[in-house]
C-alpha positions in Angstrom: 87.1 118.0 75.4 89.7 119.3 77.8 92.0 119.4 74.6 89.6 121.3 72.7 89.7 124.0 75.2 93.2 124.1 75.9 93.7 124.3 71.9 91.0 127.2 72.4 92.6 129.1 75.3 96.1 129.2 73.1 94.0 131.2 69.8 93.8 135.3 69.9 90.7 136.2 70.2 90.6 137.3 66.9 91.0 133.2 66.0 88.5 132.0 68.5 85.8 134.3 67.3 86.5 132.4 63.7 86.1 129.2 65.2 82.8 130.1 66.4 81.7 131.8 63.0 82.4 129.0 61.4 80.8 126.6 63.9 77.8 128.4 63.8 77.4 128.5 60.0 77.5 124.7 60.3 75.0 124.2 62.5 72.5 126.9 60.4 73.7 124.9 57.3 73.0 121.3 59.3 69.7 122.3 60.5 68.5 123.6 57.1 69.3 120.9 55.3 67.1 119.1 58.2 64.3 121.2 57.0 64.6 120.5 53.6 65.2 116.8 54.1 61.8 116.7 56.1 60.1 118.7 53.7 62.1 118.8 50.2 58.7 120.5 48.2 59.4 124.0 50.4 60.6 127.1 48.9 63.8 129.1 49.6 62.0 131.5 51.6 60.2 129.0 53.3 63.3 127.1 54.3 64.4 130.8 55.4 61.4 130.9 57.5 61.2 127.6 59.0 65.0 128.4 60.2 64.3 132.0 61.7 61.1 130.1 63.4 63.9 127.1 64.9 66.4 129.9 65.9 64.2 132.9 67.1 61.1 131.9 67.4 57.6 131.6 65.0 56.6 135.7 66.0 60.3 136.4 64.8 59.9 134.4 61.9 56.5 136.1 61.3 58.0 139.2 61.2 60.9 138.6 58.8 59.4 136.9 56.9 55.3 137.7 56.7 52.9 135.3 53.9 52.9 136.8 50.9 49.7 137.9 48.7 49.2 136.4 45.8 48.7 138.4 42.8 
């Protein structure tokens, strides 16, 4: 770990903050294809939903993504 930050402190800033981008598209990616795995039947936008709900909470979710009416 203490190599990891060293390696870390030696980036720009403009390096570290695509480390971090790209750490935290891997974890989004990881933890939907969690959600799918437990549930593979859901939709796209479900999966969307389900992910917003992990990350920001369900009233979050709610709002970004609110049931749709069937027509």
């Amino acid at each position: 770990m203490a190599r990891y930050f060293e390696l870390l402190r030696g980036r720009t800033a403009v390096e570290r903050l695509a480390v971090a981008s790209r750490l935290t598209r891997a974890v989004r990616e990881l933890a939907k294809a969690a959600i799918v795995a437990r549930e593979p039947s859901l939709s796209t936008r479900e999966v969307q939903a389900e992910l917003a709900a992990r990350l920001y909470g369900p009233e979050v979710s709610a709002r970004l993504f609110p049931p749709q009416n069937a027509h």
